[in-house]
KEKEDO-854057 format. One line per 10 residues: number of its first residue (from 1); for each residue x, y, z of C-alpha. Coordinates in pm, 1 decimal, padded with zeros to 6 digits. Example, Ala and Ser with C-alpha at 12.3 -4.5 7.8 and 13.67 -1.06 7.14 Angstrom:
1> 01230.0:-00450.0:00780.0; 01367.0:-00106.0:00714.0 .
***
This chain:
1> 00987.5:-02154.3:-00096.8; 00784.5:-01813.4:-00207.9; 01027.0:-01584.2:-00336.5; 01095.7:-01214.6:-00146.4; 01259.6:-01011.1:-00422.9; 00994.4:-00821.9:-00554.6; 00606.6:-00736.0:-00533.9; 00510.2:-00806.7:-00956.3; 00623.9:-01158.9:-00986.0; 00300.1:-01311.2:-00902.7 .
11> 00009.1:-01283.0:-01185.0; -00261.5:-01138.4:-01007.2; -00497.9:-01144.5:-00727.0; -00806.8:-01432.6:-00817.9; -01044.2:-01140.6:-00823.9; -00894.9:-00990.6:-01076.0; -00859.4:-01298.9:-01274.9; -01206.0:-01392.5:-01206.9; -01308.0:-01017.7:-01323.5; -01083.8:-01054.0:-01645.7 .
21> -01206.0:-01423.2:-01756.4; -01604.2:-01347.6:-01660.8; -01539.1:-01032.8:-01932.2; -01351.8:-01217.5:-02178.0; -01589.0:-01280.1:-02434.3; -01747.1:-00921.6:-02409.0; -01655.7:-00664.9:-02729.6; -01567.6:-00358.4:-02679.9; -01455.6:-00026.7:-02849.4; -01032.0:-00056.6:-02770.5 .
31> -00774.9:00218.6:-02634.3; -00999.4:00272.5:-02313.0; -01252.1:00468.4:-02520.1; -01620.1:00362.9:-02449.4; -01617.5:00064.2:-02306.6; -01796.5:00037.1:-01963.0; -01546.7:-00136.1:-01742.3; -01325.6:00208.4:-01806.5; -01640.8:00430.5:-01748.7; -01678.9:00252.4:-01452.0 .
41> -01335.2:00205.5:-01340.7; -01335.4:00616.9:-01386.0; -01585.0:00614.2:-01160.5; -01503.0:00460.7:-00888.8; -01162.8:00619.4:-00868.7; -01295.8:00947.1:-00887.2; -01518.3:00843.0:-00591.1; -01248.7:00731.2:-00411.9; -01096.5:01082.5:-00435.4; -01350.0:01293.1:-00391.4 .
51> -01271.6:01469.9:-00693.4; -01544.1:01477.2:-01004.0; -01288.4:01761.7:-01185.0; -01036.4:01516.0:-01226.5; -00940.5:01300.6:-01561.0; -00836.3:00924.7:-01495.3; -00648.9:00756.8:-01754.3; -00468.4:00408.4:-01774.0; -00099.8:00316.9:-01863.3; -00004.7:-00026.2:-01880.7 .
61> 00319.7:00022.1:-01664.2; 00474.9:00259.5:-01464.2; 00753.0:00343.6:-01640.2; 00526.9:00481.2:-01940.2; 00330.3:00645.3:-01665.7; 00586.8:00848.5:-01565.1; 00709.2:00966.2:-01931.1; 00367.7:01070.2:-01995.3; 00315.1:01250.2:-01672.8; 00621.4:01427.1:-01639.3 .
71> 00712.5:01541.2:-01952.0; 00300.7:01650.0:-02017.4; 00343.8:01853.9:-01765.8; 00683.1:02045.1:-01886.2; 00795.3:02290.5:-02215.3; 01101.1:02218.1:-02405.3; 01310.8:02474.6:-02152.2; 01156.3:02310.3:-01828.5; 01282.9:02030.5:-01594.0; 01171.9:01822.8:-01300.9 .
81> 01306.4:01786.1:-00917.1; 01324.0:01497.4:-00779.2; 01561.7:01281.3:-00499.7; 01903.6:01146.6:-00635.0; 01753.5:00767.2:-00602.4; 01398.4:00877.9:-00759.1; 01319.4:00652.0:-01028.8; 01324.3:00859.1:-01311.8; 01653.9:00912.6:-01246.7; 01838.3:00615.3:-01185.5 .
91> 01602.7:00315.0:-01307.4; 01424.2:00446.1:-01612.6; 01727.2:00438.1:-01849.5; 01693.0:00781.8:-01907.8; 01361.9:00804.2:-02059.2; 01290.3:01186.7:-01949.1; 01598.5:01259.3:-02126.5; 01523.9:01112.5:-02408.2; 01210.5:01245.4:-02441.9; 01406.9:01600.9:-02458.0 .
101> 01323.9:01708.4:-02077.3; 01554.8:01731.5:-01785.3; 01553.4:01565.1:-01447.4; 01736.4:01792.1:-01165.2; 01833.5:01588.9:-00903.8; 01926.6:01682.8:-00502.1; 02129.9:01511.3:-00285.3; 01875.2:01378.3:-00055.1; 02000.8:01046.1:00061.1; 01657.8:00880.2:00239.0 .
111> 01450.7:00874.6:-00047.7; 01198.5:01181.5:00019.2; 01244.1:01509.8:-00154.9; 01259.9:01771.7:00137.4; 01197.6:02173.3:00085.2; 01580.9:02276.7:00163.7; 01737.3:02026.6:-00134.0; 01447.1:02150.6:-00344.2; 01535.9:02491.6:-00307.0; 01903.9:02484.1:-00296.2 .
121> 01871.2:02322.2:-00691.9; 01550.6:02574.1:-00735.1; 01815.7:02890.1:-00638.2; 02117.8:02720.2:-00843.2; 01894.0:02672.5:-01155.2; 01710.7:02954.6:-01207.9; 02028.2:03194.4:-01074.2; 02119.7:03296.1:-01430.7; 01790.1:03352.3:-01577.1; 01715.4:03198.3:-01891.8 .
131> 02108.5:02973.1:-01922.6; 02006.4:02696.7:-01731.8; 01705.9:02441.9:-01734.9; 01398.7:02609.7:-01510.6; 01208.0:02369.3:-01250.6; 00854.9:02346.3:-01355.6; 00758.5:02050.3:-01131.2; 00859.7:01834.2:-00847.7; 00844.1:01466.0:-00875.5; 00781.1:01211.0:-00558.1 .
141> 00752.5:00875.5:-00481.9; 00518.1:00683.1:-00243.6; 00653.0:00454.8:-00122.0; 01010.3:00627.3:-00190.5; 01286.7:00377.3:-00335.8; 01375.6:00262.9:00012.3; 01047.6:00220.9:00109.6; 00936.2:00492.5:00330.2; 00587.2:00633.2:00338.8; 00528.5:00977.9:00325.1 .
151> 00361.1:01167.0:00675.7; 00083.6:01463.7:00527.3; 00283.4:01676.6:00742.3; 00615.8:01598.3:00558.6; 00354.4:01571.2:00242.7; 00236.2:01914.3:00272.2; 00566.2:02062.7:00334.1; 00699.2:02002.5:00026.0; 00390.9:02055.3:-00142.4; 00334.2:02415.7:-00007.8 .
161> 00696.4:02456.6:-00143.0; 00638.6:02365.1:-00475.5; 00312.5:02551.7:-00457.8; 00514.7:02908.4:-00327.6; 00749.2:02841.2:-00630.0; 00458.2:02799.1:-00889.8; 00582.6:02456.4:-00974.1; 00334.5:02164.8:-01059.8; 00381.5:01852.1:-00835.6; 00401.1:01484.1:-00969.7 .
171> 00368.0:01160.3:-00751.4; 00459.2:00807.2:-00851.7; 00249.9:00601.4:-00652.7; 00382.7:00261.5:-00835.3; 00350.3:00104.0:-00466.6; 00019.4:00382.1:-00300.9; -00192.1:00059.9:-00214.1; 00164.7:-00038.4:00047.3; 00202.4:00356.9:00128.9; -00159.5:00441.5:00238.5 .
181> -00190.1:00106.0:00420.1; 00102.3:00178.9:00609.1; 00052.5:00316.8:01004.2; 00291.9:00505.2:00871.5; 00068.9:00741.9:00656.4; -00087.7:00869.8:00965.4; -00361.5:01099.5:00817.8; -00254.8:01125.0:00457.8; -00504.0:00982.7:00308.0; -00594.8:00925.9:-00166.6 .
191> -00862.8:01207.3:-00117.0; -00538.3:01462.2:00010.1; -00303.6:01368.4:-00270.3; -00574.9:01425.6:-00520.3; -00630.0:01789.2:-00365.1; -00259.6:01889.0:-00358.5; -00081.9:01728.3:-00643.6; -00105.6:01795.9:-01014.3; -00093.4:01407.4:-01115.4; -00065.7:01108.3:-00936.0 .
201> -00066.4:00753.4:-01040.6; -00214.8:00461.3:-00867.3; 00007.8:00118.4:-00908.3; -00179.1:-00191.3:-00996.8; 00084.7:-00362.0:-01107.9; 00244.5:-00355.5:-00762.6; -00061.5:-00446.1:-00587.9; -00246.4:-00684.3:-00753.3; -00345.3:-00642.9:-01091.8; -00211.5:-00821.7:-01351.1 .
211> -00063.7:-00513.5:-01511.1; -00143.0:-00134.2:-01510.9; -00165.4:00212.4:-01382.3; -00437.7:00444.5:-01361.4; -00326.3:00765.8:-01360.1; -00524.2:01106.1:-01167.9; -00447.9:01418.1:-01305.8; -00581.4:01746.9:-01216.5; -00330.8:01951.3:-01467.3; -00495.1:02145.6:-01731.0 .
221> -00181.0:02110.3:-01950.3; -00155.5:01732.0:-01877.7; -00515.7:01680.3:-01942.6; -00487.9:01800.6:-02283.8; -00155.0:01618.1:-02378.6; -00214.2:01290.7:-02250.3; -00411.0:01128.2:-02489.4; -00155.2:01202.9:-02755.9; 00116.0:01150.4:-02597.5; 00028.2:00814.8:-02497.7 .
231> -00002.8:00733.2:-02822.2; 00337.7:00885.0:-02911.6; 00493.7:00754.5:-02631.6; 00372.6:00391.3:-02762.5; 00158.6:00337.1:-02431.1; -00159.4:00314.3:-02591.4; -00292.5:-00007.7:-02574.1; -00549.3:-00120.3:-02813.8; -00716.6:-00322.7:-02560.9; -00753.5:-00113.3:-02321.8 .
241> -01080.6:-00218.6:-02150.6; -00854.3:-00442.9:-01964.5; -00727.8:-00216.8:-01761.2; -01102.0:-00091.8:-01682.9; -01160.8:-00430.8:-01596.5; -00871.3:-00469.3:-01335.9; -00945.8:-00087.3:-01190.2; -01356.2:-00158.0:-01223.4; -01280.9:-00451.0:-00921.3; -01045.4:-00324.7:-00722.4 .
251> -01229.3:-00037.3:-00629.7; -01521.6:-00225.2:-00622.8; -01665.6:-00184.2:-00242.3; -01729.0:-00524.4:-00067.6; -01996.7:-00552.4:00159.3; -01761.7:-00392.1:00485.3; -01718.0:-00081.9:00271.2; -01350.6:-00154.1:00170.1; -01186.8:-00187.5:-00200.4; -00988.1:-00501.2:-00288.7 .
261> -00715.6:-00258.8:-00375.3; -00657.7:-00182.3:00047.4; -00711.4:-00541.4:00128.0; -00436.6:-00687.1:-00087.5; -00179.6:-00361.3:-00009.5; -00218.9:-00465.9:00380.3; -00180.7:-00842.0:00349.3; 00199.9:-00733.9:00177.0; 00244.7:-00502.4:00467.5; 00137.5:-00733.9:00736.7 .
271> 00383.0:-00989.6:00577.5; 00650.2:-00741.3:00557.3; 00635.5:-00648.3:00948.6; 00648.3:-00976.6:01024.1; 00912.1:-01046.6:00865.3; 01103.9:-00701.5:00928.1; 01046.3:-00813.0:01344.5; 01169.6:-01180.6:01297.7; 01475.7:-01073.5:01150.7; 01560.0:-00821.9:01405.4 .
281> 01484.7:-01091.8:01650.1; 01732.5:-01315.7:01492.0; 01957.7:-01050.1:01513.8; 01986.3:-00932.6:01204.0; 02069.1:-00518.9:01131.7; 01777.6:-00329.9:00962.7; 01858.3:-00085.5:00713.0; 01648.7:00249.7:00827.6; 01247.7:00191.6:00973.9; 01075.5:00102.7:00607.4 .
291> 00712.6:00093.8:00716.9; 00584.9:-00048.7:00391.2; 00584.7:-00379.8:00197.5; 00961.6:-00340.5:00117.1; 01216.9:-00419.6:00388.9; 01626.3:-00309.0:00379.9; 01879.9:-00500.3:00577.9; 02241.8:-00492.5:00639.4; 02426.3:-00834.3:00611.9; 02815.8:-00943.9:00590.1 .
301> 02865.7:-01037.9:00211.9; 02820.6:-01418.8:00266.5; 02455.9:-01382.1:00487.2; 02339.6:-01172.3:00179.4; 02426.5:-01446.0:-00065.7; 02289.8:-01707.1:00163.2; 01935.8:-01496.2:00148.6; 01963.0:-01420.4:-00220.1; 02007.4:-01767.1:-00324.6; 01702.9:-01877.7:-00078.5 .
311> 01466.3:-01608.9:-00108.2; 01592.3:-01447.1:-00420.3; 01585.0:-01126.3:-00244.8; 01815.4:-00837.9:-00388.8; 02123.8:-00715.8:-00296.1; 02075.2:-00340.1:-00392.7; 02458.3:-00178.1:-00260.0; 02755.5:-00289.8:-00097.9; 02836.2:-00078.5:00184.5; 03178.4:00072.7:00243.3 .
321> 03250.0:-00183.9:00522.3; 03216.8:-00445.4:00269.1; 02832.5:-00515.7:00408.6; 02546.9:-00589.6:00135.7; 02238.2:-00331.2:00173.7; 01959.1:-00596.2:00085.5; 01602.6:-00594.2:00020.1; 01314.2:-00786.6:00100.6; 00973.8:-00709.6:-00071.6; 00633.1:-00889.6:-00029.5 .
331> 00322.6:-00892.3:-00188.1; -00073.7:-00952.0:-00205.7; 00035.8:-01331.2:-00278.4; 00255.2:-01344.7:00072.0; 00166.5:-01543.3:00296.4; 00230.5:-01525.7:00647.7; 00346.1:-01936.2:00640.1; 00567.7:-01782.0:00361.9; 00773.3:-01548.2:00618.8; 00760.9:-01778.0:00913.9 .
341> 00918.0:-02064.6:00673.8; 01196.0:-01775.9:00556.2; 01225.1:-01722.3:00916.6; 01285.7:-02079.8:00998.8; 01575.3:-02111.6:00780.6; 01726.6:-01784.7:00837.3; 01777.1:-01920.5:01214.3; 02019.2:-02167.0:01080.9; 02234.3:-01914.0:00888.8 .
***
């Protein structure tokens, strides 16, 4: 059966492929420089968010997305907030650290940075003047780790925050297609988080694409530092009119007015929902309300096994009552047949 453990290990949608096979004999200038599937890509992004002042640029994964983000954005001296389970600081091997910059974690436990952790490590940092490492930006995630989907009211709060602090904001959208798709979103909408945040990224390879991340940034600073350190960091890729490619038909409009990139983040949510209500209906525990294409349940140590080994879904903590947190993810490629078969056999655990 289809596997449930994460949302990348699919290729890619057949659009895509169709997009990157009907361009495969083309020649083109490399490192996203001239070509006109990254022109166009640009293009259509910047449409998307209302925003002709903005730079797009490409990474090819998220990981080298963030380096480049974050630490373009800070000095030597300067560090970055973010949520104790934010990826930068548990799941990127320390990369901001080694890069020489400092990530200043609070002791938010749901995933979403909130304005009273912020400043409580704002105050503590910056209480003995020049001794410690001085927030210069916040960093967010949307979805979050556990799969929640920022509100623009909770959005805003923290963004007005960072904003009364003078501190440039950062947002990992690895999984933005599954976040802005979500009923969960309410009014937030791509054209809002290009108006209030310094840099964003958009995930392809979490929705879609067969790898790559365009990246939005607004920053003056990071505007001028990215193209080097993208290089630097070793992110450059000399074929980089692939990634046009992939963005270029995403964002390409269909006929109803919608980009491929919405369609294929709903079809993982749909999926997800689906599944997230037949478990509860088999009486399984869910872990928290995850309105997105990733789904957390509690199970006794030998249920989480038994789903693991079918589904190959991960168990991400054990719980101090010996329980297994686990997780559930789906993607474009989900199929609806796919959950109702996990379903099926989940009845007979």
């Amino acid at each position: 059966m289809r596997m449930f453990r994460n949302d990348y290990s699919e290729g890619a949608a057949p659009e895509i492929l169709e997009a990157l096979i009907a361009t495969n004999d083309e020649q083109h200038v490399g490192y996203t420089e001239g070509d006109p599937h990254c022109a166009r890509a640009r293009a259509l992004i910047r449409e998307a968010c209302r925003r002709d002042d903005v730079d797009v640029e490409f990474c090819f994964g998220g990981t080298s997305a963030n380096i480049v983000g974050v630490t373009g954005m800070l000095r030597d001296w300067e560090g970055v907030i973010c949520t104790r389970d934010g990826h930068i600081n548990v799941h990127e091997t320390g990369a901001i650290a080694a890069c020489g910059r400092t990530v200043l974690a609070t002791r938010d436990a749901d995933g979403f940075l909130s304005p009273e952790e912020a400043e409580r490590v704002w105050a503590f940092q910056t209480g003995t003047g020049r001794h410690m490492t001085r927030p210069a930006a916040i960093y967010l995630s949307n979805t979050t780790e556990l799969g929640g989907v920022w509100s623009k009211t909770r959005f805003d709060a923290i963004c007005d925050w960072a904003d009364s602090h003078g501190l440039k904001i950062f947002l990992d959208g690895a999984r933005l297609g599954s976040a802005l798709a979500s009923p969960a979103a309410e009014d937030l909408t791509l054209e809002h988080i290009a108006m209030r945040t310094s840099a964003f990224t958009i995930g392809g390879t979490k929705n879609g694409l067969l790898f790559g991340e365009a990246m939005v940034i607004a920053d003056p600073a990071l505007k001028e530092s990215f193209p080097y350190l993208i290089k630097e960091r070793g992110g450059l890729m000399a074929k980089g009119r692939l990634l046009g490619v992939q963005f270029a038909r995403a964002f390409e409009k269909d006929a109803d007015g919608e980009a491929l990139y919405w369609k294929l983040a709903r079809n993982a949510n749909e999926c997800a929902f689906r599944l997230r209500e037949g478990l509860i209906a088999l009486g399984f525990e869910p872990a928290g309300d995850a309105p997105s294409n990733q789904q957390f349940f509690c199970f006794e140590a030998a249920v989480a096994a038994k789903f693991a080994k079918l589904a190959g879904c991960e168990i991400f903590e054990s719980l101090p009552d010996g329980r297994q947190l686990t997780r559930f993810v789906c993607s474009w490629a989900t199929r609806l047949d796919d959950v109702d078969e996990l379903l099926a056999r989940a009845a007979a655990f």
